[in-house]
PDB file of N, CA, C and O in Angstrom, chain B, residues numbered from 101:
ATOM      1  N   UNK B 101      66.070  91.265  73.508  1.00  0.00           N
ATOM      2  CA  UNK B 101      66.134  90.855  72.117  1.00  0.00           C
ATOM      3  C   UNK B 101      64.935  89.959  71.804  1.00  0.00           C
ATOM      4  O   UNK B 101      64.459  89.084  72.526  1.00  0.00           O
ATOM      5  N   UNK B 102      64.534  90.352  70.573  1.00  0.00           N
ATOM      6  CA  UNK B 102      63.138  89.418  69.720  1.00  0.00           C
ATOM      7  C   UNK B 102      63.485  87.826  69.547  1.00  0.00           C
ATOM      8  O   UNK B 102      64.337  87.384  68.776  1.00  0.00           O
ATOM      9  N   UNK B 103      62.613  87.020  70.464  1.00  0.00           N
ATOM     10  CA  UNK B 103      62.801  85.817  70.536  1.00  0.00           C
ATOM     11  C   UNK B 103      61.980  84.915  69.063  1.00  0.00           C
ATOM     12  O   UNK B 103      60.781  84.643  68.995  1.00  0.00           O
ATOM     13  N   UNK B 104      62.663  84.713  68.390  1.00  0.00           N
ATOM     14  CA  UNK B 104      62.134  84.464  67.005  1.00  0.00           C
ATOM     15  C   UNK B 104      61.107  83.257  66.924  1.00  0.00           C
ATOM     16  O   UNK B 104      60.267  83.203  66.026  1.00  0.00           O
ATOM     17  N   UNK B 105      61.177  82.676  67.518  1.00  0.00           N
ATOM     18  CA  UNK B 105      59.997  81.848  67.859  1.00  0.00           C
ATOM     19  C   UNK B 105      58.393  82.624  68.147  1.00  0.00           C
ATOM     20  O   UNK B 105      57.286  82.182  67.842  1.00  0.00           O
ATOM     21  N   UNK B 106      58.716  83.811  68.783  1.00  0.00           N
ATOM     22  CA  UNK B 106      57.622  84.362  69.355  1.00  0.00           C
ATOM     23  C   UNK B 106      57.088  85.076  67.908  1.00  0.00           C
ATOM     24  O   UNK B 106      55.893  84.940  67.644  1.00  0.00           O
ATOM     25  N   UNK B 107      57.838  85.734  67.092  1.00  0.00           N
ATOM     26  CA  UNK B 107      57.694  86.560  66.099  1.00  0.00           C
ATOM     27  C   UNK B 107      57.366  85.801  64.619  1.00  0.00           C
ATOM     28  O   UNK B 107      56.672  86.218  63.691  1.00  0.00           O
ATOM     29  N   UNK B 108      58.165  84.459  64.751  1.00  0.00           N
ATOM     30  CA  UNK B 108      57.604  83.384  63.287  1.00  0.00           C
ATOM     31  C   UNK B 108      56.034  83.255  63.629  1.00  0.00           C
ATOM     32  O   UNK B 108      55.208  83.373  62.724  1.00  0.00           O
ATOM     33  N   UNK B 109      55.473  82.900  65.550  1.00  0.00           N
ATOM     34  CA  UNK B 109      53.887  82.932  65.309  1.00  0.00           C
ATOM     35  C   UNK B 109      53.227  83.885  65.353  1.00  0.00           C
ATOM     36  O   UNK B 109      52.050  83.735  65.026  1.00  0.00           O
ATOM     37  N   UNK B 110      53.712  85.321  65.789  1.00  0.00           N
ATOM     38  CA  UNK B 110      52.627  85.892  65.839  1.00  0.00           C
ATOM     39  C   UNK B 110      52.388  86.891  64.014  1.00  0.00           C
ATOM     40  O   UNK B 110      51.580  87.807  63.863  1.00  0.00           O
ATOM     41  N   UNK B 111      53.177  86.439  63.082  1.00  0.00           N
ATOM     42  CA  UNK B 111      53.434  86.944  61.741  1.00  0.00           C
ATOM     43  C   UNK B 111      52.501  85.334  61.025  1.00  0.00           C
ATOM     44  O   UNK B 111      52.757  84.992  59.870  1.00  0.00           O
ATOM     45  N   UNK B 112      51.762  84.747  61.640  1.00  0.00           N
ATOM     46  CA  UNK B 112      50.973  83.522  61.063  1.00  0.00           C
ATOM     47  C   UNK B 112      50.167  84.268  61.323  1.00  0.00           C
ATOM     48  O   UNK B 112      49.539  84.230  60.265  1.00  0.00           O
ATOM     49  N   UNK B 113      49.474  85.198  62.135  1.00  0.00           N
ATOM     50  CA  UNK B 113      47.923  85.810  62.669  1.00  0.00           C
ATOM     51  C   UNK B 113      47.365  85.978  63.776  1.00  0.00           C
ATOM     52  O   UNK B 113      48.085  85.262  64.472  1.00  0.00           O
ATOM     53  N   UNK B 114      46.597  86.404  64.470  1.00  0.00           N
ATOM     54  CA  UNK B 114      46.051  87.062  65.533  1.00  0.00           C
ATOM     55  C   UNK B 114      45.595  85.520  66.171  1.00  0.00           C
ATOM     56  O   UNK B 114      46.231  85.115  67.145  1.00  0.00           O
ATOM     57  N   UNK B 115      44.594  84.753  65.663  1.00  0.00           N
ATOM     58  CA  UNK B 115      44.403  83.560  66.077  1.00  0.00           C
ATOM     59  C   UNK B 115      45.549  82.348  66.192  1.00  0.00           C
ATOM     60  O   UNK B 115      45.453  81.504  67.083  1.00  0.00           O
ATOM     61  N   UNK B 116      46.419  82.333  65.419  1.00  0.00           N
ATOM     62  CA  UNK B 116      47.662  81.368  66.228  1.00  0.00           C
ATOM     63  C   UNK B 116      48.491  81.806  67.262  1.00  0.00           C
ATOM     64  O   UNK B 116      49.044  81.148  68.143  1.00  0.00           O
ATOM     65  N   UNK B 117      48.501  82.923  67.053  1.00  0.00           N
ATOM     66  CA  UNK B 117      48.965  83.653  68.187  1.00  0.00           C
ATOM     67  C   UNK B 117      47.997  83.796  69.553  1.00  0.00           C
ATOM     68  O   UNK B 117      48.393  83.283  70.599  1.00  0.00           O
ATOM     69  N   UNK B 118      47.235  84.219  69.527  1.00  0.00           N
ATOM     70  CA  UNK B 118      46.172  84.155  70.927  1.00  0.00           C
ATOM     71  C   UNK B 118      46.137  82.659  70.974  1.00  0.00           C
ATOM     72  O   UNK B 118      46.071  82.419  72.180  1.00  0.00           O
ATOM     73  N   UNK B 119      46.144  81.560  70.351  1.00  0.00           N
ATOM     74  CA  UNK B 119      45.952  80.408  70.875  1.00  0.00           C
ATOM     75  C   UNK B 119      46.929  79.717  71.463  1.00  0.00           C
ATOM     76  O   UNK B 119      46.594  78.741  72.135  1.00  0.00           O
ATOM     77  N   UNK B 120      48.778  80.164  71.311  1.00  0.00           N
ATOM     78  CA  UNK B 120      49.793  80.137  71.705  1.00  0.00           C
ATOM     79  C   UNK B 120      49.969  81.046  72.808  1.00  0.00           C
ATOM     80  O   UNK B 120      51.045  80.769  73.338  1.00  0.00           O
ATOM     81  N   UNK B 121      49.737  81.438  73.049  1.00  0.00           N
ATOM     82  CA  UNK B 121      49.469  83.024  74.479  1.00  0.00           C
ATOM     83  C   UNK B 121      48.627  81.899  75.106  1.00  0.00           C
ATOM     84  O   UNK B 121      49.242  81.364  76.029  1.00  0.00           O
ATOM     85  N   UNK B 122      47.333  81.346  74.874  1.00  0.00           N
ATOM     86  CA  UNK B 122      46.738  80.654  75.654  1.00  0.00           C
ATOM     87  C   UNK B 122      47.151  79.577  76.466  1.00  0.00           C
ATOM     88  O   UNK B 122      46.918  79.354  77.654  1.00  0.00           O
ATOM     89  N   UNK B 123      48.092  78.668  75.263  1.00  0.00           N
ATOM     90  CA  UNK B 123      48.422  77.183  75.951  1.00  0.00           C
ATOM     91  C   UNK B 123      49.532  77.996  76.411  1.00  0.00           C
ATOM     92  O   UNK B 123      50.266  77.121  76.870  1.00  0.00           O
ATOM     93  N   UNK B 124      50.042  78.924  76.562  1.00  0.00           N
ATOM     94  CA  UNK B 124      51.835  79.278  77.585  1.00  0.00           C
ATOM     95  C   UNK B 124      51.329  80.207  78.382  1.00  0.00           C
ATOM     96  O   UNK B 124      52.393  80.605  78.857  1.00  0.00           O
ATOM     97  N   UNK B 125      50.274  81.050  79.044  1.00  0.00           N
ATOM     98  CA  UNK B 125      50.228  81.559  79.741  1.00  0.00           C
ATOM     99  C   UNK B 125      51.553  82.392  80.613  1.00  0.00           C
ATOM    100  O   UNK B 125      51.541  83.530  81.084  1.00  0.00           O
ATOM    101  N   UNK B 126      52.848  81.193  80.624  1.00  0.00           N
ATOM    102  CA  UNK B 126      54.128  81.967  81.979  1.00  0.00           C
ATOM    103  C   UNK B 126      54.924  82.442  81.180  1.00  0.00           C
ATOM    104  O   UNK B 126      56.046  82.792  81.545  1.00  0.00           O
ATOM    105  N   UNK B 127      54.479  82.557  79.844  1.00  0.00           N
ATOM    106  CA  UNK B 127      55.591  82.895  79.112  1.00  0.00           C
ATOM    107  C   UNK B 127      55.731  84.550  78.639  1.00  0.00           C
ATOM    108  O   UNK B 127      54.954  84.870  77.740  1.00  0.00           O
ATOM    109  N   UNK B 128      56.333  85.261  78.979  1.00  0.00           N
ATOM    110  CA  UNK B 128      55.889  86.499  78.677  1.00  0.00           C
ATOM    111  C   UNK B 128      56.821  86.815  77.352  1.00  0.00           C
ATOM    112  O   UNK B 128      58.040  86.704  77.482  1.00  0.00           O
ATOM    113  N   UNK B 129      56.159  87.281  75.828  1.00  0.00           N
ATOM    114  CA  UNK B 129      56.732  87.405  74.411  1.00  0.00           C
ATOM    115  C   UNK B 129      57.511  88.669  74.526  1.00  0.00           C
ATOM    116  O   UNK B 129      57.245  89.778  74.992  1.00  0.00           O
ATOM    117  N   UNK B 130      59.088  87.885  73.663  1.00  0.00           N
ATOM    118  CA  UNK B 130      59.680  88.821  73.838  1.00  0.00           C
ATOM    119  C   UNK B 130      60.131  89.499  71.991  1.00  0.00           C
ATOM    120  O   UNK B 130      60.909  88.836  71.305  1.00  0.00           O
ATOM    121  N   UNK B 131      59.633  90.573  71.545  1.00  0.00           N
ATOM    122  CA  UNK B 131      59.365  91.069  71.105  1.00  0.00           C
ATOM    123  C   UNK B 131      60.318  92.068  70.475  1.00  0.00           C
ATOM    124  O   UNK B 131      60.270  92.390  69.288  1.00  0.00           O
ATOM    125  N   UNK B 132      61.123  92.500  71.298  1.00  0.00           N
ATOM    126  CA  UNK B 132      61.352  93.896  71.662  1.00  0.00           C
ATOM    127  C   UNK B 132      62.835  93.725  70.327  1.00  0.00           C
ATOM    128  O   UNK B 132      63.494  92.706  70.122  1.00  0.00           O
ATOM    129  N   UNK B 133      62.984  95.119  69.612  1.00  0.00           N
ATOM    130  CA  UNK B 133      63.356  94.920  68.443  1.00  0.00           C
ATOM    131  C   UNK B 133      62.545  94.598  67.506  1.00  0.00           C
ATOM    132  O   UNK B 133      62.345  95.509  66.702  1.00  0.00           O
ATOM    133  N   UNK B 134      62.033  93.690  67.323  1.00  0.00           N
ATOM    134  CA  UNK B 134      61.368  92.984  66.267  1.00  0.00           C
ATOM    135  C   UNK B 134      61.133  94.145  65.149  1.00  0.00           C
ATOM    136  O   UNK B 134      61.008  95.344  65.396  1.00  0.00           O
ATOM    137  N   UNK B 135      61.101  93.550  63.913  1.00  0.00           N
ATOM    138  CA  UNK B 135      60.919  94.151  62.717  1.00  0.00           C
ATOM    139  C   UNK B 135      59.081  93.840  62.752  1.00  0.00           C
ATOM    140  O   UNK B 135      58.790  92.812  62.141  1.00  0.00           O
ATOM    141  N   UNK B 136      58.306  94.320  63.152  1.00  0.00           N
ATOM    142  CA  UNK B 136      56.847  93.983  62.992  1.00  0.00           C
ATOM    143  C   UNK B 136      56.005  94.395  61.672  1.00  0.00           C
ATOM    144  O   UNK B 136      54.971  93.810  61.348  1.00  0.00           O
ATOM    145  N   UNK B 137      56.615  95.555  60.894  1.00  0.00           N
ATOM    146  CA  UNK B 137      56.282  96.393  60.054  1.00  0.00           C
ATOM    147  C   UNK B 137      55.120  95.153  58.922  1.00  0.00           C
ATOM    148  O   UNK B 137      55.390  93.955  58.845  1.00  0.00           O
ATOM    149  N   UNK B 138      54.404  95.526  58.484  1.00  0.00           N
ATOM    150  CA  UNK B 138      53.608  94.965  57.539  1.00  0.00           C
ATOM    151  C   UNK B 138      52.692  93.571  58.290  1.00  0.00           C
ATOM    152  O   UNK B 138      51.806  93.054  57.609  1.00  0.00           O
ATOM    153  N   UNK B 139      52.968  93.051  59.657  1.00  0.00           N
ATOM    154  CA  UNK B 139      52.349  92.082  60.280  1.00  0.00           C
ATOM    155  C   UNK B 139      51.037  92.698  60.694  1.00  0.00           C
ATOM    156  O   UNK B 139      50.851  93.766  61.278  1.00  0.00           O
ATOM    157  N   UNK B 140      50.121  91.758  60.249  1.00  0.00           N
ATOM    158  CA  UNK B 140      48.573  92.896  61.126  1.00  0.00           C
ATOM    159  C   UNK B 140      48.167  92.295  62.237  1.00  0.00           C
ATOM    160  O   UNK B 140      47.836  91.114  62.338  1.00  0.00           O
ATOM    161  N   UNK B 141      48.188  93.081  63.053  1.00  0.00           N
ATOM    162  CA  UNK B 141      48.649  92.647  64.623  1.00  0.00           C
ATOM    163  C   UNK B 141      46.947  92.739  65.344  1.00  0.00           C
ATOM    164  O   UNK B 141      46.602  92.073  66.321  1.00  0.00           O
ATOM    165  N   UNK B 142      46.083  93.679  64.627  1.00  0.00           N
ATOM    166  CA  UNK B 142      44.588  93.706  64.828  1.00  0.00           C
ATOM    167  C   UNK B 142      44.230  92.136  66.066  1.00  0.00           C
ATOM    168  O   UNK B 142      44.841  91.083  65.887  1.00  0.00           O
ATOM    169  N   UNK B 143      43.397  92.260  66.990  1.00  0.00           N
ATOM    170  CA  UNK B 143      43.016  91.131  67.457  1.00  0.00           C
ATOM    171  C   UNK B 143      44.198  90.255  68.369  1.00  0.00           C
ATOM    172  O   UNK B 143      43.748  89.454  69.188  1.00  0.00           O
ATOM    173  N   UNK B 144      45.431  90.367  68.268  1.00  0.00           N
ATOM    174  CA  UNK B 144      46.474  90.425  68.477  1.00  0.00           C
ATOM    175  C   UNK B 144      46.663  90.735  70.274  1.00  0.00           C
ATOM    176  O   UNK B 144      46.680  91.892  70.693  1.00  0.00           O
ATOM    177  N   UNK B 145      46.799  89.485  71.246  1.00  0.00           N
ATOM    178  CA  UNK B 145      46.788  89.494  72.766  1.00  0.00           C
ATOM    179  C   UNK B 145      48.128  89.550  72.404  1.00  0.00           C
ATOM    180  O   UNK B 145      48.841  88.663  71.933  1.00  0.00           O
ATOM    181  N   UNK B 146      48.560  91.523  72.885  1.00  0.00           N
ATOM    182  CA  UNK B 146      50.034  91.804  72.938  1.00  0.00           C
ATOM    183  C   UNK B 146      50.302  92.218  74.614  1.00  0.00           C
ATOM    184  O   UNK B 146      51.428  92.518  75.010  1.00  0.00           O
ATOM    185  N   UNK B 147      48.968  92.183  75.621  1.00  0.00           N
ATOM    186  CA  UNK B 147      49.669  92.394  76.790  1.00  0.00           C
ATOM    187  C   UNK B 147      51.173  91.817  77.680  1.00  0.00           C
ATOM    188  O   UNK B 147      51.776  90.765  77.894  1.00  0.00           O
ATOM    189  N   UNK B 148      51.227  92.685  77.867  1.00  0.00           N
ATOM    190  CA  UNK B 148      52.610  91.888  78.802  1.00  0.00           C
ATOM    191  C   UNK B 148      53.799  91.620  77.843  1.00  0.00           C
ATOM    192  O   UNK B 148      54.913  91.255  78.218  1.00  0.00           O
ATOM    193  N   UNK B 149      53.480  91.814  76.739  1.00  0.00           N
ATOM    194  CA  UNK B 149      54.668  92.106  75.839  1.00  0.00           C
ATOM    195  C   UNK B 149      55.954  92.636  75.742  1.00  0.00           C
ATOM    196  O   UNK B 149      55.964  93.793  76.163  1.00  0.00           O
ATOM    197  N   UNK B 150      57.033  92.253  75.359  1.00  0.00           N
ATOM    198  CA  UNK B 150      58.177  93.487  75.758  1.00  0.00           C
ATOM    199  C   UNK B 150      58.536  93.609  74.051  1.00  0.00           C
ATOM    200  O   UNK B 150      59.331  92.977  73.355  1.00  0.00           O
ATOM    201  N   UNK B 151      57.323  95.003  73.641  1.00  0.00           N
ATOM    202  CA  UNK B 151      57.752  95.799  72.324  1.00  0.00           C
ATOM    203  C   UNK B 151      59.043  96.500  72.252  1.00  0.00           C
ATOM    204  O   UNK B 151      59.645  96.689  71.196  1.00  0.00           O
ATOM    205  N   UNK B 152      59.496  96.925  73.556  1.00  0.00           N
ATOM    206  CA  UNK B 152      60.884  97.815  73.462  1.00  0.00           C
ATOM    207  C   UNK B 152      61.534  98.041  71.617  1.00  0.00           C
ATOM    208  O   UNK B 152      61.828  97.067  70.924  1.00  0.00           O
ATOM    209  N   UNK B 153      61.623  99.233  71.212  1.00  0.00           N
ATOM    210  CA  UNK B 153      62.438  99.409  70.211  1.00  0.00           C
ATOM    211  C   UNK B 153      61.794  98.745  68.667  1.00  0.00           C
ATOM    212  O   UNK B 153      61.933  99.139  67.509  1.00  0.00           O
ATOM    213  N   UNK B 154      60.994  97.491  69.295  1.00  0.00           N
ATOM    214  CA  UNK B 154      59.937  96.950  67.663  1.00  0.00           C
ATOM    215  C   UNK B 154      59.667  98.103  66.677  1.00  0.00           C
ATOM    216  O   UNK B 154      59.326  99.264  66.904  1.00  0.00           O
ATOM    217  N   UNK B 155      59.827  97.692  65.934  1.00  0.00           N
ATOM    218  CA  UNK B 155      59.016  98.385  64.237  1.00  0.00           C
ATOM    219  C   UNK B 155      57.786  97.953  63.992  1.00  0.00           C
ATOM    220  O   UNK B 155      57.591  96.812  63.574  1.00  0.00           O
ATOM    221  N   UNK B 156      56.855  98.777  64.213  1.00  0.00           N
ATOM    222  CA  UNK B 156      55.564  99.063  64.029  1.00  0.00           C
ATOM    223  C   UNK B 156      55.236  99.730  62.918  1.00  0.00           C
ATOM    224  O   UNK B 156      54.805  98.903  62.114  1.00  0.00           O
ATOM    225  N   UNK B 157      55.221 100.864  62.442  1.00  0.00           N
ATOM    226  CA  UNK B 157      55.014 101.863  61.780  1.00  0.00           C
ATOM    227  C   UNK B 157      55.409 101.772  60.374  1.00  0.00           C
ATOM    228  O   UNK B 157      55.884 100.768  59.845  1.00  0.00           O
ATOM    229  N   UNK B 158      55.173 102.918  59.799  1.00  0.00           N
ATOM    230  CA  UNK B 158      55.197 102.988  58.307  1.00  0.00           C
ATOM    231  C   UNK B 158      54.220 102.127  57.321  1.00  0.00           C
ATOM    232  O   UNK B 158      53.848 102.575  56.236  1.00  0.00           O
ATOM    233  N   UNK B 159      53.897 101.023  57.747  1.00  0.00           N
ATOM    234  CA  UNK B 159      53.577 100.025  57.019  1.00  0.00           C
ATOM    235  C   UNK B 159      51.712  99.881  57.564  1.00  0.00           C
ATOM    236  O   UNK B 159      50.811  99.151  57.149  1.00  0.00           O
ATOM    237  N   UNK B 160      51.737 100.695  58.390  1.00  0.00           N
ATOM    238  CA  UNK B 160      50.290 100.942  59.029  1.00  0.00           C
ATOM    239  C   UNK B 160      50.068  99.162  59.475  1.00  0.00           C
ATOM    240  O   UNK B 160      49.563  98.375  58.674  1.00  0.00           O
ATOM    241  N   UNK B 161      50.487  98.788  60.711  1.00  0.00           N
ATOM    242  CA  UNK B 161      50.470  97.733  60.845  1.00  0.00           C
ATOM    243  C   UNK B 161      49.295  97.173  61.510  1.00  0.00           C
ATOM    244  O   UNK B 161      48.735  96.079  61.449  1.00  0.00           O
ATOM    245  N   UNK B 162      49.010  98.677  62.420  1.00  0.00           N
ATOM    246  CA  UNK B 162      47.820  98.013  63.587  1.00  0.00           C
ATOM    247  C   UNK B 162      46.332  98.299  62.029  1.00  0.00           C
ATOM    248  O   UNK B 162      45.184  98.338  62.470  1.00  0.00           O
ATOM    249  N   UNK B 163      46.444  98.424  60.818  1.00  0.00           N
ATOM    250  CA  UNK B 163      44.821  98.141  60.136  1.00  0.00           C
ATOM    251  C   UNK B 163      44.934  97.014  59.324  1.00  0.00           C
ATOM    252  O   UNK B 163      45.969  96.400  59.065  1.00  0.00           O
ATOM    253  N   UNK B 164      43.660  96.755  58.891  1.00  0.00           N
ATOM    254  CA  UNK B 164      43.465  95.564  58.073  1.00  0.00           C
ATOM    255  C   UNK B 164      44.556  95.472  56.926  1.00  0.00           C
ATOM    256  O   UNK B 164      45.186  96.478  56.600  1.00  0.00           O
ATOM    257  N   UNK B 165      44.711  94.553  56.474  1.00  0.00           N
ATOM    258  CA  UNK B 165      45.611  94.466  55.079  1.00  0.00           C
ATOM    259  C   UNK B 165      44.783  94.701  54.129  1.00  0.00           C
ATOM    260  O   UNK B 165      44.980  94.083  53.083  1.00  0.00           O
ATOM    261  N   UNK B 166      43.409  95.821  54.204  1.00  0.00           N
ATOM    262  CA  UNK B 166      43.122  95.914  52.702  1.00  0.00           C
ATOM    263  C   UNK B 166      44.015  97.083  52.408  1.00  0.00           C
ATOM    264  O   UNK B 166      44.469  97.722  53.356  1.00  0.00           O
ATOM    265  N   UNK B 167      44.329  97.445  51.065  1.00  0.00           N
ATOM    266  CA  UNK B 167      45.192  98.647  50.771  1.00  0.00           C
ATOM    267  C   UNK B 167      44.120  99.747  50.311  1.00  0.00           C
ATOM    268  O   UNK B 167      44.654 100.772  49.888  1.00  0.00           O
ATOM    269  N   UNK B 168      42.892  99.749  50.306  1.00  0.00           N
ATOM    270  CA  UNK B 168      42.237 100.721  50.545  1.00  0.00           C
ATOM    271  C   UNK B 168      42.126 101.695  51.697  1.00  0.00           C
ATOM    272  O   UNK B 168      41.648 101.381  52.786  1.00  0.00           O
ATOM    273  N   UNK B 169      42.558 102.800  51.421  1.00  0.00           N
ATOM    274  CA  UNK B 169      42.352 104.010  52.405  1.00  0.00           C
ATOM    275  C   UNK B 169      40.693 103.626  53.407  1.00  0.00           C
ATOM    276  O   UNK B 169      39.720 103.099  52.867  1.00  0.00           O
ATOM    277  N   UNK B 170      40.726 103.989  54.708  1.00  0.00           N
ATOM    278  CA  UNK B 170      39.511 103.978  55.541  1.00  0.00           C
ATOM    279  C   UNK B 170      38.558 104.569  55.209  1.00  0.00           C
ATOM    280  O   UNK B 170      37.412 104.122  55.247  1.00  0.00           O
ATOM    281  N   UNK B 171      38.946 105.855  54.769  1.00  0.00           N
ATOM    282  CA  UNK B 171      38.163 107.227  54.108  1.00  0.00           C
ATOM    283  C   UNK B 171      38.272 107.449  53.217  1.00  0.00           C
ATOM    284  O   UNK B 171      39.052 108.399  53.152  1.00  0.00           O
ATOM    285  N   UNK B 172      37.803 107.015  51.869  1.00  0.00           N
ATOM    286  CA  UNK B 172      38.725 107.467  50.425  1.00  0.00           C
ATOM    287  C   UNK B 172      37.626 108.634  49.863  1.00  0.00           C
ATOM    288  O   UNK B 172      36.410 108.586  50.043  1.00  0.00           O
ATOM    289  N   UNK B 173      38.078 109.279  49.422  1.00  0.00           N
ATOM    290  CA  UNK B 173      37.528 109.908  48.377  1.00  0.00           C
ATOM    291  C   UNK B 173      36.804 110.105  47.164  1.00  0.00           C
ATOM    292  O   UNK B 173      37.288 110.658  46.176  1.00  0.00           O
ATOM    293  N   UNK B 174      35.558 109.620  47.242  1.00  0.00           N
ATOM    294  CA  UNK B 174      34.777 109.180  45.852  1.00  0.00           C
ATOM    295  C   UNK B 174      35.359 109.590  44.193  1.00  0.00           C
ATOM    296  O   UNK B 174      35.797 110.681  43.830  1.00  0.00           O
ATOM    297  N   UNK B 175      35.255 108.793  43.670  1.00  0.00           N
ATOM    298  CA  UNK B 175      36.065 109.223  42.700  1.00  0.00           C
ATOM    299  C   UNK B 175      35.036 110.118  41.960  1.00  0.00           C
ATOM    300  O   UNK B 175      35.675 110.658  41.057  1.00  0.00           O
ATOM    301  N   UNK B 176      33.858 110.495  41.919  1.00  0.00           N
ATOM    302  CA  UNK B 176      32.896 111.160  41.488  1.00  0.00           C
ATOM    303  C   UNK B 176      31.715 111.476  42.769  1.00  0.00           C
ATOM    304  O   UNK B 176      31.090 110.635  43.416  1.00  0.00           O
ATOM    305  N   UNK B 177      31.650 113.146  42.890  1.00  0.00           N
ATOM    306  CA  UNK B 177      30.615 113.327  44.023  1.00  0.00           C
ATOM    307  C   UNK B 177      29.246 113.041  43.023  1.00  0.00           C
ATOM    308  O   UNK B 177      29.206 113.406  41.848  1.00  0.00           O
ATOM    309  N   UNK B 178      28.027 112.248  43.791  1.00  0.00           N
ATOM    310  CA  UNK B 178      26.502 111.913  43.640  1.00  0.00           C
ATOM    311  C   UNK B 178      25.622 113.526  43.096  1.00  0.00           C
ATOM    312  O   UNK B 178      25.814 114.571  43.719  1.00  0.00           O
ATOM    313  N   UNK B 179      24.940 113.475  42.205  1.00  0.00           N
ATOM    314  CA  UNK B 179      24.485 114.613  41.794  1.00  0.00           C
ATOM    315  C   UNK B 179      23.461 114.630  42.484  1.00  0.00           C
ATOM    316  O   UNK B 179      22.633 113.725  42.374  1.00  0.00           O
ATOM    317  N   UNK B 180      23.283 115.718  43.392  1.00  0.00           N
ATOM    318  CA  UNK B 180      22.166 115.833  44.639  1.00  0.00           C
ATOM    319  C   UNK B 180      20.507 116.490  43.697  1.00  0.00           C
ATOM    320  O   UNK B 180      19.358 116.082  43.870  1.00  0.00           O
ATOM    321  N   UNK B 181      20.775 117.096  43.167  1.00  0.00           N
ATOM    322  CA  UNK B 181      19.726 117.843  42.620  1.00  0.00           C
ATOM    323  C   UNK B 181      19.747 117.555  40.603  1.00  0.00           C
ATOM    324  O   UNK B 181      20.735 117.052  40.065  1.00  0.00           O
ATOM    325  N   UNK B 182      18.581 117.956  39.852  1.00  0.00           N
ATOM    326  CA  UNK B 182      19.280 118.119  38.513  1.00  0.00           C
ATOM    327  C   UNK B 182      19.251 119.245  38.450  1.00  0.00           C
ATOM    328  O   UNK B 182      18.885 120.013  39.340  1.00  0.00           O
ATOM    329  N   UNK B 183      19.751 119.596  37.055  1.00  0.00           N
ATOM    330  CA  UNK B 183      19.451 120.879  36.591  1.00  0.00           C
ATOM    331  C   UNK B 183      18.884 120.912  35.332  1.00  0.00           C
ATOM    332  O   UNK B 183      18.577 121.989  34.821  1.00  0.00           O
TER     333      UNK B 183
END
């Protein structure tokens, strides 16, 4: 079961979290369950983790929080030539 302590810091960011992983080193995060969905986990020291069963998905968790698509689609293609 998701130890809520572990999950209130690592839903602050990649850097309070790696800096809490740092000062506990013996502590291995327990995770597992966790609702993760919408947390951006990017940068994110999840080794040794126990994800078991976590919610990841839907919410595209492992990309940036911009809500721009990676690849979007120009809203107008560049006119290569005139006519």
């Amino acid at each position: 079961m998701a130890e809520s302590e572990h999950i209130a810091i690592l839903k602050q960011g990649a850097g309070p979290w790696n800096r809490w992983r740092e000062e506990h080193p013996e502590v291995q995060p327990q995770l597992a369950g966790a609702d993760l969905r919408g947390t951006v986990l990017v940068g994110a020291n999840l080794a040794g983790a126990d994800l078991q069963g976590a919610r990841l998905g839907k919410r595209n968790s492992w990309a940036p929080t911009s809500r721009e698509p990676i690849c979007a689609k120009p809203k107008s293609w560049p006119r290569v030539w005139s006519e």
